[in-house]
C-alpha angles and dihedrals in degrees: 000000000000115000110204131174118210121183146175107207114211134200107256144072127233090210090051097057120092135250110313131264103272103247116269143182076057103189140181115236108314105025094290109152120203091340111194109199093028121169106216130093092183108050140190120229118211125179136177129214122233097216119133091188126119105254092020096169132161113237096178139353141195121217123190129197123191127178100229099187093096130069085255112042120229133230106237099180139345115198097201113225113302137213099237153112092205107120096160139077095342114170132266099234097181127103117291119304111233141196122298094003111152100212128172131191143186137185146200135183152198121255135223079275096044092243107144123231128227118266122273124247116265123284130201144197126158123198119256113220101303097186133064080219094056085068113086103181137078131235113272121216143148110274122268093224099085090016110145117213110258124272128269083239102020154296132270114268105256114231120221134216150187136143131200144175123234118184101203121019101257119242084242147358144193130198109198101199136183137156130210071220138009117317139182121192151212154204116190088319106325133117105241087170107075095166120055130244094028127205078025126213119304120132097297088200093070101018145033124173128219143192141211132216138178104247097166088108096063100042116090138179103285139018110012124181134212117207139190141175117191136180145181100263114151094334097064100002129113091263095075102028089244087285098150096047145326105251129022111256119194129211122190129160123208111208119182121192161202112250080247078061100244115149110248091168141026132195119187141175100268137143081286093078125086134213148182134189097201095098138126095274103069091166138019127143121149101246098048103036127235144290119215121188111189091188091070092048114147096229105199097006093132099039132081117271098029111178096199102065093117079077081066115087129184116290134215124254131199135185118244120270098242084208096059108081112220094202124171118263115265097211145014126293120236118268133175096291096179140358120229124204127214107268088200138337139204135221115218117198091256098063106261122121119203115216122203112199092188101238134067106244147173116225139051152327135241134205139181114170153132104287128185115230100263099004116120121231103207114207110205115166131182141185098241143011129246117239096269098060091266124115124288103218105145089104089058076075093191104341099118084209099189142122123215122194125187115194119223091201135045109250150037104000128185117196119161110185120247108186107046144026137210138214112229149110102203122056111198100201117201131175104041123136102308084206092065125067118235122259131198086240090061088094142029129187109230099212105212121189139155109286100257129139124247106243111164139054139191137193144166149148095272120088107195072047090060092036092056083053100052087049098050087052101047084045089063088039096061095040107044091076105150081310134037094258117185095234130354103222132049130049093300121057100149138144105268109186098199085065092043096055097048096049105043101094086056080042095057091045107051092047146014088261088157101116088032097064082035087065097032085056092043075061100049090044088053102044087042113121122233092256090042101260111154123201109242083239122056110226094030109201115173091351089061085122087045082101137176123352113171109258094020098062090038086073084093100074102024102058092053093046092049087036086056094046100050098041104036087227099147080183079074089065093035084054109038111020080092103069085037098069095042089061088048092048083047085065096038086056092061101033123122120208083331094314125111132176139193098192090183076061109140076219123185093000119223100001102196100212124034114220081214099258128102129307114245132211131018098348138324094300095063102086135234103271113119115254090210085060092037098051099039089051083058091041084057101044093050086063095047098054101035078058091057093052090047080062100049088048096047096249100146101170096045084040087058088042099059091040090056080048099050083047088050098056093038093054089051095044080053103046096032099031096044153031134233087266088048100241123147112269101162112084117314110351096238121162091262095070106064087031092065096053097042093038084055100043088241089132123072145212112313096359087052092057094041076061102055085045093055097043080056097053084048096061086040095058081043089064082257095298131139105246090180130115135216093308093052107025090067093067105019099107080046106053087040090055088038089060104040096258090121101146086059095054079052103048093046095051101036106050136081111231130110121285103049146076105272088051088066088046090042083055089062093275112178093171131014120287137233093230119012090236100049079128145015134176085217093047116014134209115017112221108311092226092065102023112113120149088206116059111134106195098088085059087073080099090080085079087072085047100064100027104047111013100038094022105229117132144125120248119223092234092058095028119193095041088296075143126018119216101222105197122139122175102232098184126172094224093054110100102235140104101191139004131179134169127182122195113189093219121192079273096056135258116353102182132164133183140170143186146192115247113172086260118031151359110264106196125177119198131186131204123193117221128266081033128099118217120215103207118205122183127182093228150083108270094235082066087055114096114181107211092175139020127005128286140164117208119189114200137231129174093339094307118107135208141190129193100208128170121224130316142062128313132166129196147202126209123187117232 
C-alpha cells in the first residue's frame, strides 16, 4: 500500500473567518419543514450549516424547544449545548407533545474551531389531532333509506353543507379535516384543500389520514358557511370494488380559537348538515373518469345567503369506529406540479382534433374552448396513437377513462377535472363548437403528483442516457400518487410491492420520498399477516387474501433497510425492524434444510425471451427462473439484511443470529442451486437465476467467481441481452459490474436492441414500459392485457446511474450520506465524455462530475458540510492530480482512496 498527500494549498485561513453562518432548511423528522397538522409527539430535529469551507464540521450544538400556544411561551426543552456532530434527526428529549400544541425551535452550533453561530431563525410545527377521542363529530353520509346501489361506472359526487353564526372573527381557527373517500373543501367560497385526493388511500378498515389547515383567514362576523364535496375516490370506487363501503362520509371539525390557542368553539359533522346529490358532477370515480354538467351547477352553494337550500336535504350520521385509527398525514398530499402545453394537434374529418402534449403524463386535463349551449364536449385521452393518428386505448383494458362536460351557456367554457385522473399523452376533444376552429391552446395537461421535492439530478453526454433518466423520473412521477401504483392508467393502479421494493433506492434519489415510504410501510405493517405473510397490493382491498409472492412480500424488509440507508433515520429501524423480522421468520417457518419455495410466485415477472422450458410460478408470464431459487435468495437477503439493522440498533445477539442465518441459506443455495462448476442445477438455468445469488452475496470465493463466469456465458449465448424481469432486471448492470463483468453492463445499457432500455426509447418512450416491446413501429401494440407506458420498475437501473457512473451513494456505515462514496467508474469503453449527478441530503448538496479531456479526467466533487467523502478512484495514485482542496489517497492493487471531510475538490487524472 503508497500513502500520498496531495494538496492544493489556498489562500485563507478557517481561524481567520468570521462567526458562522447561523443553521438553516431546519425540519421535523422526515424532512418536513414548518408541518401544520404533524403526527408526532416525539419528534426528530435535523439542520443543515451554511459553510462553504473545506472541513466545515459541527463540534457541538444547542438546540432550544418552546410551547407557543400561551401568551408567554414556554421552554420545552433546552438541550444545553452538546458535545456532538450530530445535525440530523436528534431527539426531542421534553415532555410529550399533544394535540393541537403550537411549538417552535431553533438551533446553533459550534464549528470545526469552536467558534459558535448565531441562532436560526424560528421554526414551527404544530400536532395535528393525535387521538380518535380528540374528534367530536360523526361521519356524515346519504341515508341509506332511498339510497340507490352505486353505478357500474360511478356515483354522483355528494355536496355538503352547514351554516353557523360567529359574533367576533376568532384570533385563530383550524379546520381538522378527513373523507371514507376524496373530499375538497370550503369556507364561504373559498378552496381550503390546496392538494387532491385528500385524505389520500391507505385500509380504511384499520386507518384514515387527516389533515389539518389554518382556515382563520376565510371565516368573517356573521353568516359563515362550511362547504364539501366528497366523492367516492379509493374507499367506494370501482378500484376497490367498493370493498370498504358502499358511498363516500366526511368528517371535519372547526375549531376557533383564542390567540393562546384554547378552543372557545367547535363545529363538527353532525345531523345538522345537509346534502344533495343533484350537483354538476354526476359522475366521477378514478378508474372511469368524470361528468360534469355545468347546467346543474349549485351557484352559491357554498356561500352565505344561498337561495337554493331547499335542493339540501337531511343527512346520516354515525358514530366512529373506536378500532379504526384517524391519524395526521405524514406527508403531503399530491397537487398540479407542473402544467404541460400541446406541442402539436391534428383535425380528423369528423370533427375531432387530437392533441400531443409530448410527454407521457398522470393528471388531468384543461380545457378552455368554444362550447354550444347542451352539447357535451367529451374529453378521451390515451398513451399512445394508432397508426392512423387515432387514439390508441386498448391498454386502458375496461377503465372507461374519460371526462364529459356539458355547457350550460353558448360560448367560451373552462371545466379541469377533481375526482379522478387519467394516464395519456395524447387528449382527442369532441364536441366543441363545430363553427371555431380548433387552437393548440385549446388544452392543457395538469401534471399532479405527491408533494415531494425534487432532490437529485443526473446528467451526461449521452442522450438516450439522459433520456433513460427523464423517463425513470416522469415514471415516478406518474405513479407516486399518494401511493407507489404500478401504472397510472388502465383498470389496475395499485400498490404492487414488488415494484415498490425494487424501485425504492432510484425513488429515494430523484426525490425527498422519506415520509412517503414511512407511510407506505405504516400501510404494509398494518395489512401484514400474524405469520408475516404481505398482500402482493398495499393497501389490499379486496386482494387482502392475494399473499406472498417472493420479491413482492419481501418489500417488507427491503424498502426499510434502503429507506435507512439512504436517510440516515435510525426511527425507520426502531419502527420497522419489527415487521421485518416477522417476514424473515414467515420464510423460516416454511423453510426446508434452508430452502424455501412459493410455487404460485409471480416469479421473475415478464421474462422477454422464453428458453424454451416451463414457465414457473403463477402463469406464463411468469418467467423460467426456479421459486424455490427465487424465494430462498430472498430468504437469504432478508437475513442479511435484518442482520444489518440489528447492527444499526445495537442488537448484538440478534445481529450474530441472522448472520449464522444468512451463513445457513448460503451454504444450502450453494450446495442445492449449484454445482462445484457453478453452473445452474436448479430449474432453467436464466440469468436470474445466477443474478439473484451473486447480487445477494449468497455465493463464495472461487464458486462465487465460476458464477459470475457462468452468468456471463449465459448473456453471451443471449446476444448479450438481458433476458431478466422485473426481479432481475432491477440489479442486473450491478451484479455484472460487482463481479467484474463491466463490458457487459455496458453493452447491455448501453445498446439498442430489444430487449433494453434505449429500444423502448428508440420506440418513442417518454417513461419507462411495462414490457420493452409495448410497442414497436415494425410490429405494433404488444397484448392489451399487459401493455402500460408507464410502468416504473425497470427504472431500478438509475441506481447504476448515480452511484457508479456519476459516483454519488451512502455507505451503510454512515448511513444517510454522512459520508458520501464518491466512485465513479470512469472507464475508457464507456461511451461517455462527461457525467455528473448532484442529491440535496439532509447535509446539503453532495454533487460529482467528470469529464474526458485528451488528456485527462477532470472530476469535481462537492461535499456538504458536517458530512465526510470517501474518494475512490480506479487508478495508481502517481495518475491522481488535486487541483483543489486536500486529499490524501492510500493505494491498493492499483486502485486509490481518500477519506476527505466537506467541501469542494477537484481533481485531475492522467489518462
Amino acid at each position: 500500500m503508497r500513502l500520498i498527500l496531495l494538496t492544493l494549498f489556498t489562500l485563507w485561513s478557517p481561524s481567520t473567518l468570521a462567526t458562522p453562518e447561523p443553521p438553516a432548511e431546519l425540519s421535523v423528522n422526515e424532512g418536513r419543514i414548518n408541518p401544520l397538522g404533524f403526527h408526532d409527539p416525539k419528534p426528530s430535529f435535523s439542520w443543515k450549516l451554511k459553510d462553504p469551507r473545506q472541513g466545515a464540521r459541527q463540534t457541538a450544538y444547542q438546540l432550544v424547544v418552546t410551547d407557543t400556544g400561551s401568551e408567554h411561551p414556554e421552554t420545552l426543552w433546552d438541550s444545553g449545548k452538546v458535545e456532538s456532530a450530530r445535525s440530523v434527526y436528534v431527539p426531542y428529549d421534553g415532555p410529550d407533545l399533544s394535540s393541537r400544541q403550537r411549538v417552535a425551535w431553533r438551533v446553533r452550533y459550534w464549528d470545526q474551531d469552536s467558534k459558535e453561530s448565531d441562532w436560526s431563525d424560528w421554526a414551527h410545527f404544530e400536532l395535528g389531532l393525535l387521538e380518535n377521542s380528540d374528534w367530536k363529530g360523526q361521519w356524515i353520509h346519504l341515508p341509506k333509506e332511498g339510497f340507490k346501489a352505486p353505478g357500474e361506472m360511478g356515483n354522483p359526487v355528494v355536496h355538503l353543507r352547514k351554516t353557523f353564526e360567529i359574533e367576533q372573527v376568532p384570533e385563530m381557527a383550524r379546520l381538522y379535516l378527513t373523507a371514507k373517500g376524496i373530499v375538497d373543501f370550503r369556507i364561504n367560497g373559498q378552496l381550503v384543500t390546496p392538494h387532491a385526493f385528500i385524505p389520500g388511500w391507505t385500509d380504511y378498515t384499520q386507518k384514515i389520514e387527516t389533515v389539518t389547515y389554518d382556515v382563520g383567514p376565510l371565516l368573517r362576523q356573521g353568516e359563515n358557511v362550511l362547504a364539501a364535496r366528497i366523492s367516492d375516490g379509493w374507499f367506494a370506487g370501482t378500484i376497490s370494488k367498493r370493498f370498504y363501503g358502499q358511498m363516500p362520509e366526511l368528517l371535519a371539525q372547526l375549531e376557533l380559537k383564542s390567540p393562546e390557542g384554547k378552543v372557545l368553539e367547535t363545529i363538527v359533522t353532525d345531523q345538522s348538515w345537509s346534502l344533495t346529490t343533484d350537483g354538476p358532477i354526476t359522475m366521477a370515480d378514478i378508474w372511469h373518469g368524470e361528468d360534469y354538467d355545468a347546467r346543474k351547477e349549485l351557484d352559491g352553494w357554498d356561500l352565505p345567503d344561498y337561495q337554493g337550500a331547499e335542493k339540501f336535504k337531511a343527512v346520516a350520521a354515525t358514530p366512529l369506529d373506536p378500532k379504526v385509527s384517524l391519524s395526521p398525514k405524514r406527508f403531503q398530499g399530491s397537487r398540479v406540479i407542473e402544467t404541460l402545453k400541446p406541442i402539436s394537434m391534428r383535425k380528423f374529418e369528423d370533427g375531432k382534433v387530437v392533441y400531443d402534449l409530448g410527454q407521457n403524463m398522470v393528471g388531468w386535463i384543461s380545457i378552455k374552448l368554444p362550447a354550444r349551449k347542451g352539447q357535451t364536449i367529451t374529453i378521451r385521452m390515451a398513451e399512445m396513437l394508432e397508426e392512423d393518428g387515432t387514439l390508441y386505448r386498448g391498454n386502458y383494458r375496461t377503465a372507461r377513462s374519460l371526462a364529459n362536460y356539458i355547457p350550460a351557456v353558448d360560448g367560451i367554457v373552462e371545466y379541469t377535472q377533481t375526482f379522478t385522473f387519467f394516464g395519456f399523452q395524447y387528449i382527442e376533444i369532441s364536441g366543441y363548437d363545430a363553427t371555431a376552429e380548433p387552437s393548440l391552446d385549446w388544452v392543457s395537461g395538469q401534471v399532479l403528483h405527491t408533494d415531494f421535492p425534487l432532490t437529485g439530478t443526473f446528467d451526461s453526454s449521452h442522450t438516450k442516457l439522459n433520456k433513460l433518466q427523464s423517463n425513470i423520473v416522469w415514471g415516478q412521477r406518474g405513479n407516486f400518487l399518494d401511493i407507489p401504483t404500478d401504472c397510472p392508467q388502465r383498470n389496475e393502479r395499485y400498490g404492487w410491492t414488488g415494484d415498490a421494493q425494487v424501485f425504492s433506492p432510484v425513488s429515494l434519489f430523484n426525490y425527498d420520498t422519506h415520509a412517503f415510504w414511512m407511510s407506505y410501510l405504516e400501510s404494509i405493517r398494518q395489512e401484514m399477516k400474524p405469520d408475516g405473510g404481505v398482500p402482493h397490493i398495499i393497501p389490499s382491498n379486496q386482494y387482502r387474501n392475494w399473499i406472498n409472492s417472493a420479491g413482492w412480500g419481501d418489500a417488507a424488509f427491503v424498502i426499510p433497510w434502503e429507506l435507512y440507508l439512504r436517510t440516515g433515520d435510525l426511527d425507520v429501524l426502531r419502527e420497522f425492524y419489527p415487521m421485518m423480522k416477522k417476514r424473515v421468520g414467515y420464510y423460516t417457518a416454511k423453510a426446508k434444510d434452508g430452502i424455501v419455495d412459493e410455487p404460485n410466485s409471480f416469479g421473475d415477472w415478464l421474462q422477454p425471451k422464453s428458453y424454451g422450458t416451463k414457465s414457473i410460478g403463477k402463469d406464463d408470464r411468469s418467467g423460467e427462473t426456479s421459486t424455490r431459487i427465487l424465494a430462498t435468495c430472498y430468504y437469504a437477503y432478508g437475513a442479511s439484511l435484518c442482520a444489518k439493522a440489528a447492527d444499526a440498533l445495537g442488537l448484538e445477539s440478534e445481529e450474530e443470529d441472522y448472520r449464522e442465518l444468512f451463513d445457513s441459506i448460503s451454504k444450502s443455495v450453494s450446495a442445492k442451486f449449484f454445482n462445484p462448476e457453478g453452473e445452474v442445477i436448479e430449474g432453467t438455468a436464466t440469468q436470474t437465476a445466477y443474478i439473484l445469488p451473486l447480487a445477494f452475496d449468497l455465493l463464495h470465493g472461487d464458486l462465487a467467481r465460476k458464477a459470475a463466469r457462468n452468468l456471463a456465458e449465459r448473456i453471451s449465448k443471449d446476444d448479450n441481452l438481458l433476458n431478466s424481469g422485473f426481479i432481475g432486471t432491477a440489479v442486473i448492470i450491478q451484479t455484472l459490474e460487482k463481479y467484474g463483468l463491466r463490458q457487459q453492463a455496458r453493452d447491455i445499457l448501453f445498446t439498442s436492441e430489444y430487449p433494453s432500455w434505449f429500444y423502448s426509447i428508440d420506440q418513442g418512450a417518454t417513461t419507462i414500459w411495462e414490457r420493452w416491446n409495448s410497442y414497436t413501429k415494425k410490429d405494433g401494440f404488444g397484448d392489451d392485457s399487459m401493455n402500460s407506458f408507464n410502468h416504473y420498475a425497470y427504472g431500478a437501473v438509475g441506481s447504476f446511474l448515480y452511484e457508479r457512473i456519476a459516483g454519488i451513494a451512502p455507505t451503510a456505515e454512515k448511513p444517510g450520506y454522512a459520508e458520501v462514496l464518491v466512485a465513479p467508474i470512469l472507464d475508457e469503453s464507456f461511451p461517455l465524455d462527461h457525467a455528473e449527478a448532484s442529491l440535496d441530503t439532509r447535509y446539503g448538496k453532495a454533487s460529482n462530475g467528470w469529464k474526458k479531456t485528451d488528456a485527462a479526467w477532470q472530476m469535481t466533487t462537492v461535499i456538504p458540510p458536517n458530512a465526510s467523502g470517501r474518494i475512490v478512484l480506479p487508478f495508481p495514485v502517481e495518475k491522481i492530480t488535486v487541483t483543489k482542496g486536500e486529499a490524501r489517497f492510500s493505494e491498493v492493487n492499483g486502485e486509490s482512496t481518500a477519506l476527505v471531510p466537506a467541501g469542494s475538490y477537484q481533481f485531475e487524472i492522467s489518462r
